[in-house]
TINU-979782 format. One record per residue (C-alpha): x, y, z. Coordinates in steps of 0.05 Angstrom, whole numbers, plus 5000, padded with zeros to 4 digits. Example, Ala and Ser with C-alpha at 12.3 -4.5 7.8 and 13.67 -1.06 7.14 Angstrom:
<nodes>
+------+------+------+
:   c1 :   c2 :   c3 :
+------+------+------+
: 5246 : 4910 : 5156 :
: 5273 : 4979 : 5143 :
+------+------+------+
</nodes>
This chain:
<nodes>
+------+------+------+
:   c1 :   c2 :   c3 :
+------+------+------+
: 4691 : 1495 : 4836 :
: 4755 : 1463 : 4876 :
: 4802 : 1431 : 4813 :
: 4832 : 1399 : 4866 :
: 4834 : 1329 : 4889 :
: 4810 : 1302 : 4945 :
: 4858 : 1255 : 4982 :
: 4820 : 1188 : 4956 :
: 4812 : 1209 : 4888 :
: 4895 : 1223 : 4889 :
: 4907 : 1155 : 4920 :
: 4862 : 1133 : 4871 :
: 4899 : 1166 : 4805 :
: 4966 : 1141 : 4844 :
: 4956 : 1074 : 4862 :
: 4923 : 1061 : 4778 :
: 4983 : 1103 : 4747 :
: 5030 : 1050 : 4778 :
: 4984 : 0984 : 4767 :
: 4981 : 1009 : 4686 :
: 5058 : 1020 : 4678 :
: 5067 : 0963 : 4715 :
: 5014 : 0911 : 4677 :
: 5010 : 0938 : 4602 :
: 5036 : 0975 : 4548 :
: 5018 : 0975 : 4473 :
: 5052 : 0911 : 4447 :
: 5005 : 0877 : 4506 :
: 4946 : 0921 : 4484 :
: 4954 : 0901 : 4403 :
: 4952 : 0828 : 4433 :
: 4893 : 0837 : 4470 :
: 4861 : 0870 : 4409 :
: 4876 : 0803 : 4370 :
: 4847 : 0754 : 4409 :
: 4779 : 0731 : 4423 :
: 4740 : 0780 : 4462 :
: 4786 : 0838 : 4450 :
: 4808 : 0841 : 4528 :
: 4863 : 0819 : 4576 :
: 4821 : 0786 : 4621 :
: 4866 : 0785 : 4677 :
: 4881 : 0856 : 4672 :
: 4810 : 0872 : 4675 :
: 4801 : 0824 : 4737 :
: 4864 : 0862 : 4771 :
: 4833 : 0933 : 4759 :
: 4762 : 0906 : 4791 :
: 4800 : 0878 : 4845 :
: 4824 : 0952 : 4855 :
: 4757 : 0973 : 4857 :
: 4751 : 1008 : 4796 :
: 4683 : 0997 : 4770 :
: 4663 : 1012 : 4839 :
: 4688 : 1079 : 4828 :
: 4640 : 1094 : 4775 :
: 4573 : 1086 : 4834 :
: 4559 : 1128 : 4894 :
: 4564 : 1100 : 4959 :
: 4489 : 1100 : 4963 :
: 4488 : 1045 : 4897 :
: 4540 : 0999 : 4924 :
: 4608 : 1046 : 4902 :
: 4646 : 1095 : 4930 :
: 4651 : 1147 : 4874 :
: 4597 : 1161 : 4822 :
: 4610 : 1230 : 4819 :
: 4640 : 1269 : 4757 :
: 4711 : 1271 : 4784 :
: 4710 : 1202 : 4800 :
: 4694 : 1189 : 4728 :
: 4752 : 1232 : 4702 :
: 4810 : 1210 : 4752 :
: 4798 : 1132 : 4728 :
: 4789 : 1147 : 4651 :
: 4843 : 1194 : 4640 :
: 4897 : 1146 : 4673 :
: 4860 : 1091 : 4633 :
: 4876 : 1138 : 4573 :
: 4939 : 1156 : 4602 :
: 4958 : 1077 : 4585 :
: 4920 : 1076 : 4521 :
: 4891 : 1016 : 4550 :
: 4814 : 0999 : 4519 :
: 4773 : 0977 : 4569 :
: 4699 : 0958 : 4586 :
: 4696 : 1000 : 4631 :
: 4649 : 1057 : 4593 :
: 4613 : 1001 : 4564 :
: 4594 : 0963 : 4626 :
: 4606 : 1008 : 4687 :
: 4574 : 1073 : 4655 :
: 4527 : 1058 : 4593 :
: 4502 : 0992 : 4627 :
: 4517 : 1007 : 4700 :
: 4475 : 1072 : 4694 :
: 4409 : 1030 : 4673 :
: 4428 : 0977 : 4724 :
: 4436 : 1027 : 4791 :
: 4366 : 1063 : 4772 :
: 4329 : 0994 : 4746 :
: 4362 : 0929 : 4785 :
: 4409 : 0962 : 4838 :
: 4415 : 0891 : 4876 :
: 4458 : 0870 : 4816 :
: 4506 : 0933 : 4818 :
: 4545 : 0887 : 4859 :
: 4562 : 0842 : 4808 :
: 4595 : 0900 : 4757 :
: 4637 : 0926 : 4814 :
: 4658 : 0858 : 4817 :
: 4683 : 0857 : 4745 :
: 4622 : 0829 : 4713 :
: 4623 : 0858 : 4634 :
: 4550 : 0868 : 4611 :
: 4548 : 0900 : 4541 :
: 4500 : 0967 : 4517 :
: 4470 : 0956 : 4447 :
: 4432 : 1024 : 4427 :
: 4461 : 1055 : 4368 :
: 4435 : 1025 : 4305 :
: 4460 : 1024 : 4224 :
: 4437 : 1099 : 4205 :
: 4420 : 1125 : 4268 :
: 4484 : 1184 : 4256 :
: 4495 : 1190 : 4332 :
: 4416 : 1203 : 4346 :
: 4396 : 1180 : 4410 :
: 4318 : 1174 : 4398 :
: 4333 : 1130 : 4328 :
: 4306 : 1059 : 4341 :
: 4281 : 1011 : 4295 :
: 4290 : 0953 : 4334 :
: 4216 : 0928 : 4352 :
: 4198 : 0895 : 4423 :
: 4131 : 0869 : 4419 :
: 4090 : 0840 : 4480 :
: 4060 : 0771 : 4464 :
: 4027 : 0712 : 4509 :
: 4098 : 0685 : 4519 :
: 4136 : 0741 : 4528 :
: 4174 : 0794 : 4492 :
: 4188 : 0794 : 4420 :
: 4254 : 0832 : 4409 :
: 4267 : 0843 : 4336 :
: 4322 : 0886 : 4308 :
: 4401 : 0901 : 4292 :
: 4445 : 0940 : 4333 :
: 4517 : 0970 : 4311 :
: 4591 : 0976 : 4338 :
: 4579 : 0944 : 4415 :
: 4643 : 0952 : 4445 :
: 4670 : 0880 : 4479 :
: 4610 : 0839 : 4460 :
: 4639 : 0780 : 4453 :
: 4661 : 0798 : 4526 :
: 4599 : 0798 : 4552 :
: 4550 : 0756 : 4581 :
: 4487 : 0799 : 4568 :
: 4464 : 0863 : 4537 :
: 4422 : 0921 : 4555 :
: 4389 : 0931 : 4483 :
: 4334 : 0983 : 4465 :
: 4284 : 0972 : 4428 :
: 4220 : 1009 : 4413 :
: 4148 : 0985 : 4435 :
: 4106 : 1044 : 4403 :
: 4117 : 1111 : 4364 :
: 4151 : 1125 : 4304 :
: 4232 : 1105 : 4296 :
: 4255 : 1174 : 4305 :
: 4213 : 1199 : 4357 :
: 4233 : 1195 : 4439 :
: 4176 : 1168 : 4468 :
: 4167 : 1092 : 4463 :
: 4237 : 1070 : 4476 :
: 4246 : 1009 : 4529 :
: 4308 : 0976 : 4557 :
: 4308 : 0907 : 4559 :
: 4365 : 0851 : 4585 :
: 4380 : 0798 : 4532 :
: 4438 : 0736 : 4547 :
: 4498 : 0738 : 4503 :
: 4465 : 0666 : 4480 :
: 4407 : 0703 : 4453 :
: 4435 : 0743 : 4392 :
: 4483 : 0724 : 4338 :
: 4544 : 0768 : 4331 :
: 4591 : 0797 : 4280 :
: 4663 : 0817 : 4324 :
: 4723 : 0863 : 4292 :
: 4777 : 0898 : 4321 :
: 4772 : 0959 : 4319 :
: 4824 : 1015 : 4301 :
: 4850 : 1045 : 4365 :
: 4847 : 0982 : 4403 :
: 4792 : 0930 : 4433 :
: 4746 : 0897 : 4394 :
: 4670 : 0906 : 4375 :
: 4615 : 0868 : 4348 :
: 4542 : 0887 : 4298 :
: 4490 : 0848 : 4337 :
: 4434 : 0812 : 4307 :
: 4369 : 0802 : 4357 :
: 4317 : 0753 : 4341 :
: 4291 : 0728 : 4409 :
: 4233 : 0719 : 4459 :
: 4252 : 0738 : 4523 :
: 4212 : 0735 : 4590 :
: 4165 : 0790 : 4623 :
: 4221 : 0813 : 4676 :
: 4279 : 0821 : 4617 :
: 4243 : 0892 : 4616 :
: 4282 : 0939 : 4654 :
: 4255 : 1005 : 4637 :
: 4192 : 1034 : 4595 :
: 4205 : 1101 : 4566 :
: 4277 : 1107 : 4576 :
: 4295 : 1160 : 4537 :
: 4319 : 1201 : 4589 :
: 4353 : 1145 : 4620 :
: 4393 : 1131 : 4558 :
: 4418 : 1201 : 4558 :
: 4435 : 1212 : 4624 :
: 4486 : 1139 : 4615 :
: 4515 : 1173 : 4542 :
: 4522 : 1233 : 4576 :
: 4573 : 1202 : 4631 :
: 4600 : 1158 : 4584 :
: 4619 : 1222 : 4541 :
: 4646 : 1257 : 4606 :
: 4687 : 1189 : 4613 :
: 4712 : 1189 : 4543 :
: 4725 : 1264 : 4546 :
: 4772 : 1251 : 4601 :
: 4813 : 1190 : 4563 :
: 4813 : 1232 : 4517 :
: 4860 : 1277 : 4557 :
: 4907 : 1227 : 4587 :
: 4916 : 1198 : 4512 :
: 4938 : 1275 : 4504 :
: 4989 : 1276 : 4555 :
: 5017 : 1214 : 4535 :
: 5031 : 1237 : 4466 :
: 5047 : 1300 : 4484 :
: 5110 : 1274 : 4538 :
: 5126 : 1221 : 4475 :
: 5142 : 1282 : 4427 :
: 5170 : 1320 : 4476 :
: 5220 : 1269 : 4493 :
: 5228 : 1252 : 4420 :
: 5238 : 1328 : 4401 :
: 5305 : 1326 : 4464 :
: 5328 : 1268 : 4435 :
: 5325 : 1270 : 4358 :
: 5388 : 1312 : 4332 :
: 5397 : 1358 : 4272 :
: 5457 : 1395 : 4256 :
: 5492 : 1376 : 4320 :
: 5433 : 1398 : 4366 :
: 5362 : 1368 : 4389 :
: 5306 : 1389 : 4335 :
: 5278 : 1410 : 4402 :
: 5326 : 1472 : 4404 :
: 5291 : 1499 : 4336 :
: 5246 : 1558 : 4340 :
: 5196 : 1532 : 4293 :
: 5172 : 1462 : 4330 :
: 5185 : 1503 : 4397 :
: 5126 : 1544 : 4372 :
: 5082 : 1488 : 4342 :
: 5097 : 1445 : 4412 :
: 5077 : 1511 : 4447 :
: 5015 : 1506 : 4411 :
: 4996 : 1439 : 4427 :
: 5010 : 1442 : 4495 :
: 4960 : 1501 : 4497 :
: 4905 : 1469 : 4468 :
: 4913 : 1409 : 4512 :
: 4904 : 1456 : 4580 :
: 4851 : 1476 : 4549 :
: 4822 : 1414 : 4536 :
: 4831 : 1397 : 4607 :
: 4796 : 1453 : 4623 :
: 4733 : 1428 : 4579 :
: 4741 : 1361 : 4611 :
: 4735 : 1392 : 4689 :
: 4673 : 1440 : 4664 :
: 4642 : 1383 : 4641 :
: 4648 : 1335 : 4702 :
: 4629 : 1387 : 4754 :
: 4568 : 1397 : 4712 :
: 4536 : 1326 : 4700 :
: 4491 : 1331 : 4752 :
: 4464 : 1402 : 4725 :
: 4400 : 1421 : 4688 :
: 4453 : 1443 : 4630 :
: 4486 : 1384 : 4634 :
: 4476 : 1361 : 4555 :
: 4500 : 1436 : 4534 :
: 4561 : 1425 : 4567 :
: 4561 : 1359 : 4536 :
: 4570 : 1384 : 4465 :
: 4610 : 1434 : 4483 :
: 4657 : 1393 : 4515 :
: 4654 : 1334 : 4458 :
: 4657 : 1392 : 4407 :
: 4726 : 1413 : 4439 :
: 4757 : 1344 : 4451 :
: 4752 : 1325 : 4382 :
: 4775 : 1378 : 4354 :
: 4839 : 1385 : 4398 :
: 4850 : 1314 : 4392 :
: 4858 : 1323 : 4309 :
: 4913 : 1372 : 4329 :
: 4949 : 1340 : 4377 :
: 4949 : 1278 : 4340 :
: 4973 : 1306 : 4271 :
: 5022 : 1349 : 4296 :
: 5058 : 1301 : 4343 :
: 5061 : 1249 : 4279 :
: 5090 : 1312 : 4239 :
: 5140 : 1328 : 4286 :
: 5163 : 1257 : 4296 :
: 5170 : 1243 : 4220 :
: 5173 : 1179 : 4191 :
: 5171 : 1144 : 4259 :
: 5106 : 1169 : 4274 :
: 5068 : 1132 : 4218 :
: 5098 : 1057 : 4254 :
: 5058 : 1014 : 4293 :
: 5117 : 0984 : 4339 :
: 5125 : 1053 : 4361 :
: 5079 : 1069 : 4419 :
: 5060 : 1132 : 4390 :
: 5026 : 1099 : 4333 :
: 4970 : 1068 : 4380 :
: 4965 : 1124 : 4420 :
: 4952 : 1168 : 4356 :
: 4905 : 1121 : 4323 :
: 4865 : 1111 : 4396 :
: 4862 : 1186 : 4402 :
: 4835 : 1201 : 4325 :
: 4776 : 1151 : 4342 :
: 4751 : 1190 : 4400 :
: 4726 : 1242 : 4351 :
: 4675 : 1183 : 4322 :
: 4639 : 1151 : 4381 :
: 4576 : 1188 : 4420 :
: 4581 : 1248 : 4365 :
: 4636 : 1273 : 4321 :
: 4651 : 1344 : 4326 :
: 4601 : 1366 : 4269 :
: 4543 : 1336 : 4305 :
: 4560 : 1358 : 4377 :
: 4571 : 1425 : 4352 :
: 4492 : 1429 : 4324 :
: 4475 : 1409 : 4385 :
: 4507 : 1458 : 4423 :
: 4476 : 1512 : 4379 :
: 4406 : 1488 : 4383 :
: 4408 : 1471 : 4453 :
: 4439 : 1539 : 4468 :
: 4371 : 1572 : 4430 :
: 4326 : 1528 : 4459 :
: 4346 : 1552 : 4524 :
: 4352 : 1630 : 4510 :
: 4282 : 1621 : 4476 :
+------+------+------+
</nodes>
């Protein structure tokens, strides 16, 4: 496997580092948070001018990227920022069902267009194949029942991709369609959430059209889009990382005790030493786990990878608030955002309990 880039994917990671430092920070992101949809809409217009949702397709859907690396290189300088985005959301959850169900629209999400991916449900406790929302076929159309949980930037959206169940039992795989539904056609229920952004519980109670189906059992489907999306969020992950860890390590040369840096003392030397360790490793996770999406093990990689992240990001998050003291704990310092955006990671696609499980039961199914 080359860790290298390739000469597009650098310009690529370049030209973004510079537009972020340039166009936001985390006063700008807290505003954002605040208002309606939870989104700087003309930040999110200048990053699809740069093409970035396009980076998330292959050539052969209407992108030029798609691939694993492509994935990380965007998300980790989007974490890098601390900047929430719908860029998982709508170029990854959504754009995955759209390339392999409607590819004559991928057009418009390169373009910037923010669709929104409603699939995990209250109780569901990260499982995929846990859908009580109905869909029943009548004279008139579908009949899409149901209630769907934390959809990230729905109130930025102008449509959902929402699952919903036309046979089988709630917990059980088979049975599971994909369906588009306008914004207009469920009621929402928006909050800000903790590390930035905004989400929304959605309420479906609609009769939609034969052609809102996009895809009939689309289990498989549905993993394959979590399963980028985790890559993706795996990889901001990482750049939230190395933005706190260059924030303590500036604070630890600056901060003076005794007539010298704190930086100089033996003891935070050794717990920075630490941290810095865990992140390579982290990195490491992240890289395994991109080159591998397109792999028959792709899902044990997955978990392994998810298990990893969240657990390093619980360390490098308490121990860059303990060595920065007091300060730490304040929102108007930057490191407060970045610390509460990285903590959440942990809770969205599988926390590290859950992706753990997995990795041991996929790991026997496939020595068995």
């Amino acid at each position: 496997m080359d860790f290298k880039l390739t000469e597009e994917r650098q310009m690529l990671q370049d030209g973004l580092r510079r537009f972020l430092a340039d166009s936001t920070d985390h006063e700008k992101i807290a505003a954002a948070t605040d208002s309606d949809s939870g989104l700087d809409a003309d930040l999110w217009s200048g990053l699809a001018e740069m093409g970035l949702p396009g980076a998330m397709f292959t050539e052969g859907q209407g992108g030029f990227g798609g691939h694993g690396f492509d994935i990380m290189v965007v998300a980790e300088e989007l974490g890098r920022a601390g900047l929430p985005s719908p860029l998982i959301d709508s170029a990854l959850l959504a754009g995955t069902v759209i390339a392999q169900t409607r590819p004559d629209e991928v057009e418009e999400i390169t373009a910037g267009r923010i669709l929104g991916f409603a699939h995990g449900e209250p109780g569901a406790r990260y499982d995929l194949s846990h859908v009580a929302t109905t869909a029943t076929k009548t004279d008139a159309g579908w009949q899409i029942t149901g209630s769907k949980a934390v959809v990230h930037f729905a109130t930025a959206a102008d449509a959902f991709i929402i699952s919903a169940r036309v046979s089988g039992d709630v917990d059980d795989e088979g049975g599971i369609a994909l369906f588009m539904v306008p914004a207009d056609q469920v009621s929402l229920r928006d909050y800000p959430l903790n590390g930035g952004g905004r989400a929304a519980e959605l309420q479906i109670d609609a009769t939609l059209p034969v052609d809102a189906l996009l895809a009939e059992d689309a289990f498989d489907l549905i993993e394959t889009a979590q399963a980028r999306a985790i890559a993706a969020q795996c990889a901001e992950a990482l750049g939230l990382m190395e933005t706190i860890k260059t924030l303590t390590v500036e604070y630890l040369q600056q901060r003076k005790q005794f007539g010298q840096p704190i930086g100089k003392f033996q003891a935070l030397q050794h717990r920075m030493a630490d941290v810095l360790i865990e992140i390579e490793q982290a990195r490491s996770a992240v890289i395994n786990l991109c080159g591998h999406l397109d792999h028959a093990d792709r899902d044990l990689h997955v978990s392994a990878a998810k298990n990893l992240i969240g657990r390093t990001a619980r360390l490098v998050a308490e121990e860059s608030i303990q060595m920065h003291g007091g300060i730490g704990m304040t929102m108007e310092y930057a490191l407060g955002h970045f610390a509460k955006r990285l903590s959440m990671v942990d809770h969205r696609f599988g926390d590290t309990d859950f992706h753990l499980e997995r990795f041991i039961r996929l790991s026997m199914d496939r020595a068995a």
